[in-house]
VOZAVEX-495147 format. One record per residue (C-alpha): residue number from 0; residue in one letter; x, y, z. Coordinates in Angstrom, 2 decimals, padded with zeros to 5 digits. Last residue first. Example, Ala and Ser with C-alpha at 12.3 -4.5 7.8 and 13.67 -1.06 7.14 Angstrom:
2
{nr: 1	rest: S	c1: 013.67	c2: -001.06	c3: 007.14} .
{nr: 0	rest: A	c1: 012.30	c2: -004.50	c3: 007.80} .
END
This chain:
215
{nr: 214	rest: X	c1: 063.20	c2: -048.49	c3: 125.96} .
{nr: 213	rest: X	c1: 063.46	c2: -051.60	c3: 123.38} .
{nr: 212	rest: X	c1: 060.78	c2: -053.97	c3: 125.43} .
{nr: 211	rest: X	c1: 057.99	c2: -051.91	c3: 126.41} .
{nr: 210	rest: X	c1: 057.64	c2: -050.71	c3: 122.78} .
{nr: 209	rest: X	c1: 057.57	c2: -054.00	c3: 121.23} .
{nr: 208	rest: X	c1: 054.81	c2: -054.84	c3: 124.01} .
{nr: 207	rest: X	c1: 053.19	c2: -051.67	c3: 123.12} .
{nr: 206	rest: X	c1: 053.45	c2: -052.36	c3: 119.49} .
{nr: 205	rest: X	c1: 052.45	c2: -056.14	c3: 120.03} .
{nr: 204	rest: X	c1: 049.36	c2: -054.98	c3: 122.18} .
{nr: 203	rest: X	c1: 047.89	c2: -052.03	c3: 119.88} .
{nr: 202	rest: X	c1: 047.85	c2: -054.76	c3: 116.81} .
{nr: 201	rest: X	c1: 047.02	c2: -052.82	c3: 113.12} .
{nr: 200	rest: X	c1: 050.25	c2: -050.27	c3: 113.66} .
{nr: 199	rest: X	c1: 052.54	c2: -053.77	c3: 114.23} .
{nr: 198	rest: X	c1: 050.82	c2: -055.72	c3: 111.62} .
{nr: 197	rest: X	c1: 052.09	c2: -052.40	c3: 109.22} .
{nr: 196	rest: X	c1: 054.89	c2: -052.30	c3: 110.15} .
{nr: 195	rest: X	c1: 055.40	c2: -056.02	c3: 109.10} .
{nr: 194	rest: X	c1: 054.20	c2: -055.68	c3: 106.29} .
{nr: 193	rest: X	c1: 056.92	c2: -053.23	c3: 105.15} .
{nr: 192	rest: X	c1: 059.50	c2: -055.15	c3: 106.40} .
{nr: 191	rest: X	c1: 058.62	c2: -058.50	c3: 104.80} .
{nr: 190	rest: X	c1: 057.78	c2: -057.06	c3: 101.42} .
{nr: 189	rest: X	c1: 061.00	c2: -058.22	c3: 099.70} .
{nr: 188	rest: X	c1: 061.21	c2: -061.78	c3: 101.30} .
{nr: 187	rest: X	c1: 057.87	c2: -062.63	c3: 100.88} .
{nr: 186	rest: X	c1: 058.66	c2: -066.60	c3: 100.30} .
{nr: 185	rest: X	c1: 061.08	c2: -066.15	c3: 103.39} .
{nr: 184	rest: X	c1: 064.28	c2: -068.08	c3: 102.69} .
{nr: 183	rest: X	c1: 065.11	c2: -070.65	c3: 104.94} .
{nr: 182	rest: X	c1: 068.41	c2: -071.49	c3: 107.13} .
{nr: 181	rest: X	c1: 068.71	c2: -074.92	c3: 108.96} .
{nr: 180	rest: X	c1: 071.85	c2: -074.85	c3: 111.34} .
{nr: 179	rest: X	c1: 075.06	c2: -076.44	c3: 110.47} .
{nr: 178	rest: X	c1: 076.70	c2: -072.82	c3: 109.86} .
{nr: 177	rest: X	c1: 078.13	c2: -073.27	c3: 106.88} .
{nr: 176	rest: X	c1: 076.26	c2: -076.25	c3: 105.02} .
{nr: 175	rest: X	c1: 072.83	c2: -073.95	c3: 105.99} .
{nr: 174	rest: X	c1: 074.57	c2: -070.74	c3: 104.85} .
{nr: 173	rest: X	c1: 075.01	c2: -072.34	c3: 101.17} .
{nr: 172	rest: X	c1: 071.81	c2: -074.22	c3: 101.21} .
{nr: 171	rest: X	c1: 069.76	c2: -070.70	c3: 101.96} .
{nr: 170	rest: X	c1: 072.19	c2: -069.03	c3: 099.34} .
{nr: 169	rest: X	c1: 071.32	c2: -070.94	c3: 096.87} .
{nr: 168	rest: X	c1: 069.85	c2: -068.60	c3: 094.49} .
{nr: 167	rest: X	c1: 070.15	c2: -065.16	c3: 095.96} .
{nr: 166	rest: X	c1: 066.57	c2: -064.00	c3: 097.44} .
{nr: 165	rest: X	c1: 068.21	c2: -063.16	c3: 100.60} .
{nr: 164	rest: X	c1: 069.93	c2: -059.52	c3: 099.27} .
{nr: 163	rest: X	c1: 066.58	c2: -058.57	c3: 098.71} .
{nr: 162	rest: X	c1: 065.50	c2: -058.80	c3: 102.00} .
{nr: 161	rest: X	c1: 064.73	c2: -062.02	c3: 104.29} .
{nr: 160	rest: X	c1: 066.43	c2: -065.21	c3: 105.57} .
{nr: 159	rest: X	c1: 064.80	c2: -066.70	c3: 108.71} .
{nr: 158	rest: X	c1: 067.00	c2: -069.04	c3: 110.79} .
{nr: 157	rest: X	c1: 066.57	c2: -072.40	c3: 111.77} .
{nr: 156	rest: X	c1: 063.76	c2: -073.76	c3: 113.70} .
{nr: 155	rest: X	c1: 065.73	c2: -076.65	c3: 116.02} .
{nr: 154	rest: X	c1: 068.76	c2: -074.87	c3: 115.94} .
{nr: 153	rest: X	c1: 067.10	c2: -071.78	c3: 116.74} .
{nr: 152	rest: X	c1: 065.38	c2: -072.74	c3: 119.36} .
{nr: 151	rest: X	c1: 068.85	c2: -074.29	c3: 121.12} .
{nr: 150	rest: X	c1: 070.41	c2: -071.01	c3: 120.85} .
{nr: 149	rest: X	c1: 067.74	c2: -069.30	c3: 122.78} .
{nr: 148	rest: X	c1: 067.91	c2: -071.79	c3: 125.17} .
{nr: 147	rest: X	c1: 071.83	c2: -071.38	c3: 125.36} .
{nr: 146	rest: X	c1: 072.32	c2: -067.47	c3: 124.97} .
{nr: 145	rest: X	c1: 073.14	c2: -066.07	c3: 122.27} .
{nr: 144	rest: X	c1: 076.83	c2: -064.06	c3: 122.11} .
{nr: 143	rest: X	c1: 078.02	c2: -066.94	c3: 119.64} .
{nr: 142	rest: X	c1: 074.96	c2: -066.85	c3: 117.10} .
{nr: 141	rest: X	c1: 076.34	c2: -063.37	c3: 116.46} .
{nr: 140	rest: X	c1: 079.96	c2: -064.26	c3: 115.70} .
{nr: 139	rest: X	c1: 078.84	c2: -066.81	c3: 113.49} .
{nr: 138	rest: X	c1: 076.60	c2: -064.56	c3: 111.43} .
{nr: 137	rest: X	c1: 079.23	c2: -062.10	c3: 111.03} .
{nr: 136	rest: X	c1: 081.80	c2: -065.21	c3: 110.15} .
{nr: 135	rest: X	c1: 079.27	c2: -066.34	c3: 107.11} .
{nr: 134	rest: X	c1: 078.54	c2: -062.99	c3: 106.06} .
{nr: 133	rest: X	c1: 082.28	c2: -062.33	c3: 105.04} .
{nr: 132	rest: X	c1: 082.07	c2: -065.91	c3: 103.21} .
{nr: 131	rest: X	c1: 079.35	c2: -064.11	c3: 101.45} .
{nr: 130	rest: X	c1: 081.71	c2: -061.38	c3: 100.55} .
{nr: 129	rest: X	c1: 084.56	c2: -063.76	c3: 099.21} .
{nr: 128	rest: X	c1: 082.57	c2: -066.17	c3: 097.29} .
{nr: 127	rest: X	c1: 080.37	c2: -063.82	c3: 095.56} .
{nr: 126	rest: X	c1: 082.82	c2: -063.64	c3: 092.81} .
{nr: 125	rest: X	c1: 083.62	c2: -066.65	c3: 092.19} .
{nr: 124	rest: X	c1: 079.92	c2: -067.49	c3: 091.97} .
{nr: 123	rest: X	c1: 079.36	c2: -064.38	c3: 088.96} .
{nr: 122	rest: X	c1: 081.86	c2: -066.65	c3: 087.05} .
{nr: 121	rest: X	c1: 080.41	c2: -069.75	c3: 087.25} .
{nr: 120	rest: X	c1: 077.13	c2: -067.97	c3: 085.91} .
{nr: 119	rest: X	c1: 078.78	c2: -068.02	c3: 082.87} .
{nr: 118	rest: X	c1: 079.55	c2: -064.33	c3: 080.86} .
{nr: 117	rest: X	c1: 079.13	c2: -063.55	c3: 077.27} .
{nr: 116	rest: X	c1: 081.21	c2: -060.22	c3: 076.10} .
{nr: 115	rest: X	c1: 080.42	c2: -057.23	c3: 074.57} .
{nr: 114	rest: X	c1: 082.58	c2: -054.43	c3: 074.63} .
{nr: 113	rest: X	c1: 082.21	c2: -050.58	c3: 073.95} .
{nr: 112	rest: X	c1: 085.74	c2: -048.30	c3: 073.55} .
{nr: 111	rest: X	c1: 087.60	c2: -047.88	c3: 076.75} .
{nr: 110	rest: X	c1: 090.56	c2: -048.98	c3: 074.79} .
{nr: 109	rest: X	c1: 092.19	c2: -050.61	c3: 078.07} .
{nr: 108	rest: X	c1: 089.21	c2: -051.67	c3: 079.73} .
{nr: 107	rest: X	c1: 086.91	c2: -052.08	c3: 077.16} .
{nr: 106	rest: X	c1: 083.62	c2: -050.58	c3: 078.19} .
{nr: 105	rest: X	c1: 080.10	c2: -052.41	c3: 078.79} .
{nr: 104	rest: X	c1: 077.54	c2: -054.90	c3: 077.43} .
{nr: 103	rest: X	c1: 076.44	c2: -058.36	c3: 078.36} .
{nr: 102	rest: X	c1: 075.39	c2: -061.35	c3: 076.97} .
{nr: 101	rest: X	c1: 074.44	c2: -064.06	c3: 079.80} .
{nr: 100	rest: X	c1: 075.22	c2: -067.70	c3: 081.02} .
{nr: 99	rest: X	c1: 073.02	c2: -070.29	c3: 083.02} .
{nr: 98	rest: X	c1: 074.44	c2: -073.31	c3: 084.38} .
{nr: 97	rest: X	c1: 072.19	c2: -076.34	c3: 084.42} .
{nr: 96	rest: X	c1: 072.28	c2: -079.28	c3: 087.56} .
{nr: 95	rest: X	c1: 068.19	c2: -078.38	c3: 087.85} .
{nr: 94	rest: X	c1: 069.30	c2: -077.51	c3: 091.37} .
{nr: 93	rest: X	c1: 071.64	c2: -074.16	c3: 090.39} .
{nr: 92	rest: X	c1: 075.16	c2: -074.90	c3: 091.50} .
{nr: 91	rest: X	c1: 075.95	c2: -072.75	c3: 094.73} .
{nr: 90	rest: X	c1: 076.44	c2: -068.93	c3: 095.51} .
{nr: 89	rest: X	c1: 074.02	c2: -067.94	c3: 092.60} .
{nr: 88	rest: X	c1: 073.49	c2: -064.91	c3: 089.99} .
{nr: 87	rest: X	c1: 072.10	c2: -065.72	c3: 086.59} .
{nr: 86	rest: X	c1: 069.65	c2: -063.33	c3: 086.81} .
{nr: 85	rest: X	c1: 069.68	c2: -061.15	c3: 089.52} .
{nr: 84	rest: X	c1: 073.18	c2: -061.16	c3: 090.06} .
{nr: 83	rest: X	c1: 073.55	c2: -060.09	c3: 086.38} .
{nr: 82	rest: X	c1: 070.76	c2: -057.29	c3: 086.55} .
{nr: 81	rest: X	c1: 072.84	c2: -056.03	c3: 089.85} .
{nr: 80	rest: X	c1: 076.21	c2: -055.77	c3: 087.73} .
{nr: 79	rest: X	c1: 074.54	c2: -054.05	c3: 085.11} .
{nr: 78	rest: X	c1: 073.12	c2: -051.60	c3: 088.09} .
{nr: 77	rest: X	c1: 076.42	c2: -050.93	c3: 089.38} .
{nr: 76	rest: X	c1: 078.20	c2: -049.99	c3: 085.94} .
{nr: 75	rest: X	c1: 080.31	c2: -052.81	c3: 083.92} .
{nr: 74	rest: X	c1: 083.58	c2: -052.28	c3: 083.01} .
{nr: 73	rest: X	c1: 084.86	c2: -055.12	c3: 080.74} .
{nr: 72	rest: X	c1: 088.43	c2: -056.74	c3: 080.66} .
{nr: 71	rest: X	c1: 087.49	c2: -060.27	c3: 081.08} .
{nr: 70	rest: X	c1: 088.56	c2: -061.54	c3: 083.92} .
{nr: 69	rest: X	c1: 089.94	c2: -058.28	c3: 086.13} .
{nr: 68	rest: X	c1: 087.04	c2: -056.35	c3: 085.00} .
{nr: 67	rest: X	c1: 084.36	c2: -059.70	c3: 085.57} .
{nr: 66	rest: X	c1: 085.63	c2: -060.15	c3: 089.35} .
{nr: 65	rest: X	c1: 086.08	c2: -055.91	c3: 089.66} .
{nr: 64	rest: X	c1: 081.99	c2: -055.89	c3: 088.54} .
{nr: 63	rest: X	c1: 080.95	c2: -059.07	c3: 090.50} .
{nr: 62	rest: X	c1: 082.38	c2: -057.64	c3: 093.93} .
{nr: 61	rest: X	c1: 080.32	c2: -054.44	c3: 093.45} .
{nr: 60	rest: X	c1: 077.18	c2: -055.86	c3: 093.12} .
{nr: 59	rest: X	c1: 077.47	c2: -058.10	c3: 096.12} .
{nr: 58	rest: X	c1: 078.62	c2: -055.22	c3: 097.79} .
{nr: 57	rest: X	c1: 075.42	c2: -053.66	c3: 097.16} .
{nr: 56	rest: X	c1: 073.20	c2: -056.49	c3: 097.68} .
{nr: 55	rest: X	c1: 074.81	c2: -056.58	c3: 101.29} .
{nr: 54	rest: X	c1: 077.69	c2: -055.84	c3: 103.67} .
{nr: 53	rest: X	c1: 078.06	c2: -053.25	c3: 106.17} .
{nr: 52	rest: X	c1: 077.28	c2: -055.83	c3: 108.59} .
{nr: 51	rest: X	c1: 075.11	c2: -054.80	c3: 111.22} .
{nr: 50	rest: X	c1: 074.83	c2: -057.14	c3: 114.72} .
{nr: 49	rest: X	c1: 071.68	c2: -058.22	c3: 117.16} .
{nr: 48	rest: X	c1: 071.33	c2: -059.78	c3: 119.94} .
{nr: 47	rest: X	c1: 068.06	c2: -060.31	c3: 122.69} .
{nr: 46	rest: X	c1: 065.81	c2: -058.09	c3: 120.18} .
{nr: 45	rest: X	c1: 062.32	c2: -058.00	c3: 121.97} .
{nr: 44	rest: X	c1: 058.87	c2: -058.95	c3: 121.86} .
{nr: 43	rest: X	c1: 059.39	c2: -062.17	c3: 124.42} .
{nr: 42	rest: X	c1: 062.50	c2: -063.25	c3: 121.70} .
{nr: 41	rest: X	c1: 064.55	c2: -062.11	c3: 118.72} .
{nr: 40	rest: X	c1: 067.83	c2: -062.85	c3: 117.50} .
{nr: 39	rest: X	c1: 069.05	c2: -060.46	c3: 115.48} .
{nr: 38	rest: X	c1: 071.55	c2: -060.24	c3: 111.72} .
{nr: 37	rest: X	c1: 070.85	c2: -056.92	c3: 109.65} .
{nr: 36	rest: X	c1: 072.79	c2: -057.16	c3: 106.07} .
{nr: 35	rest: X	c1: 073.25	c2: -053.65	c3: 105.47} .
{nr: 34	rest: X	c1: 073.74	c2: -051.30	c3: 102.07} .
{nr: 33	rest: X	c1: 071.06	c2: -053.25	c3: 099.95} .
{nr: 32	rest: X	c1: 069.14	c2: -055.15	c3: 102.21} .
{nr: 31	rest: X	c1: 070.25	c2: -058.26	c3: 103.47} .
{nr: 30	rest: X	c1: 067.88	c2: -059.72	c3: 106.92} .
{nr: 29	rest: X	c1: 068.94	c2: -062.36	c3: 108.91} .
{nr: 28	rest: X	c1: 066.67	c2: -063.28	c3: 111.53} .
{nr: 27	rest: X	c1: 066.89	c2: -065.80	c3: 114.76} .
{nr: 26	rest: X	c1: 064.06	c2: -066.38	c3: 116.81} .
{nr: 25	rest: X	c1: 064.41	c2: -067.86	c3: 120.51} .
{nr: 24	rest: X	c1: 061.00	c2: -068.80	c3: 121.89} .
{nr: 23	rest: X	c1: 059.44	c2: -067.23	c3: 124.91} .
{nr: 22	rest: X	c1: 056.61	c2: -066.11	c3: 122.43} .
{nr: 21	rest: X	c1: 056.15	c2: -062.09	c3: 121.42} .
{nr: 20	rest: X	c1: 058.08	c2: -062.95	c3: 117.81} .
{nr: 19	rest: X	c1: 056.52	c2: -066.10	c3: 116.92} .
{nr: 18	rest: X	c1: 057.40	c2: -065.84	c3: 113.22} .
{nr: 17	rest: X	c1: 054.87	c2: -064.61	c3: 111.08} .
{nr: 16	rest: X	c1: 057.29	c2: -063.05	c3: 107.98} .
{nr: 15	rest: X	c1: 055.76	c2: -060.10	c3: 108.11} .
{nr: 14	rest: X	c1: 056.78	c2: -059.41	c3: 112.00} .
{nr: 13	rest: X	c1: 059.91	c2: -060.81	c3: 111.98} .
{nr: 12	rest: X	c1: 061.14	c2: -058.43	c3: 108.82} .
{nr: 11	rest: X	c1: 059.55	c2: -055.76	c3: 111.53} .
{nr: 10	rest: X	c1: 061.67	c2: -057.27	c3: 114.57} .
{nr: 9	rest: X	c1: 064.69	c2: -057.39	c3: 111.84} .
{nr: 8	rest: X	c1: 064.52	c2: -053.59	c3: 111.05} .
{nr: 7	rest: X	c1: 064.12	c2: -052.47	c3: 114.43} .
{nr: 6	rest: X	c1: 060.83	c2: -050.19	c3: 115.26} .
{nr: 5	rest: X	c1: 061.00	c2: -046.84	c3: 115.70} .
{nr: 4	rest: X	c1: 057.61	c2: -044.96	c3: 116.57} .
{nr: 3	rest: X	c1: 055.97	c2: -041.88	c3: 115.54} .
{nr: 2	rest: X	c1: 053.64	c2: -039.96	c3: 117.35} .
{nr: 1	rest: X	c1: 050.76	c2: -037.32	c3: 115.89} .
{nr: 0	rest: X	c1: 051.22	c2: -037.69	c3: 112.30} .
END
């Protein structure tokens, strides 16, 4: 390749997800990948704010295997712990009002021989309680350094919630209650980035107006 670019994270999550990112508009993005949740506001082409929390999928993952060891006496490995999140995973009660529960497989802890034990999605939810909560406060704490207009955008079109880490069930209701500001999950969460590149290489103005505006 001839010349390679940089482009944030969030302005590219921006990008795929068609938000008005080169209007005088304040956009506000929170992106949870695996290893970082990214949290910007966005405006005129550019990131106005913008935080990293080294807090995602991944410590999601971690916080449900030490919540089901110290319950139920199972080790589970990091990618166990992801399938559960996956599928019975949730920060509120699912909508249809039914809790889900799951069979799962690991080591004893004290024998350290196998185990098999059934697990409720109640008790993957106590154990994303404590880093989500983290997210809350990061989220917070960003909002606060925005400035007014911008600010007042974003209450009025809530905030964009994209990656991986986004597609936990009710987590768009649960940060919406939190922070009193509308919060929607992008329907292409997982592909948001990546398209988003690629609208930036296919429009010469937005990547030299993108460009313009992070030197």
């Amino acid at each position: 390749a001839r010349q390679a670019y940089l482009i944030e994270e969030p302005m590219a999550a921006a990008m795929g997800a068609d938000l008005p990112v080169t209007e005088p508009t304040g956009s506000m993005v929170v992106d949870i990948g695996g290893g970082t949740t990214e949290v910007a506001v966005i405006s005129l082409g550019g990131i106005v704010t913008s935080s990293s929390l080294r807090l995602a999928g991944n410590r999601m993952d971690e916080a449900i295997a030490i919540h089901l060891r110290d319950l139920l006496g199972i080790k589970i490995g990091e990618r166990t712990a992801e399938v559960i999140k996956i599928k019975i995973g949730s920060i509120l009660p699912f909508e249809d009002g039914r809790e889900r529960d799951m069979i799962i497989s690991g080591q004893d802890v004290l024998t350290e021989q196998p185990k098999e034990v059934t697990i409720q999605s109640e008790d993957v939810r106590d154990a994303l309680q404590a880093p989500i909560d983290e997210m809350v406060v990061h989220i917070k704490e960003t909002f606060k350094k925005t400035n007014p207009d911008l600010a007042s955008d974003i209450i009025s079109n809530g905030i964009l919630l994209t990656g991986g880490g986004g597609l936990l069930s009710g987590l768009d209701r649960y940060l919406t209650n939190k922070l009193e500001i509308p919060v929607w999950t992008s329907e292409t969460a997982l592909t948001n980035v990546v398209n988003g590149c690629l609208k930036v290489l296919e429009t010469p103005t937005a990547l030299k107006q993108i460009l313009m505006r992070s030197k």
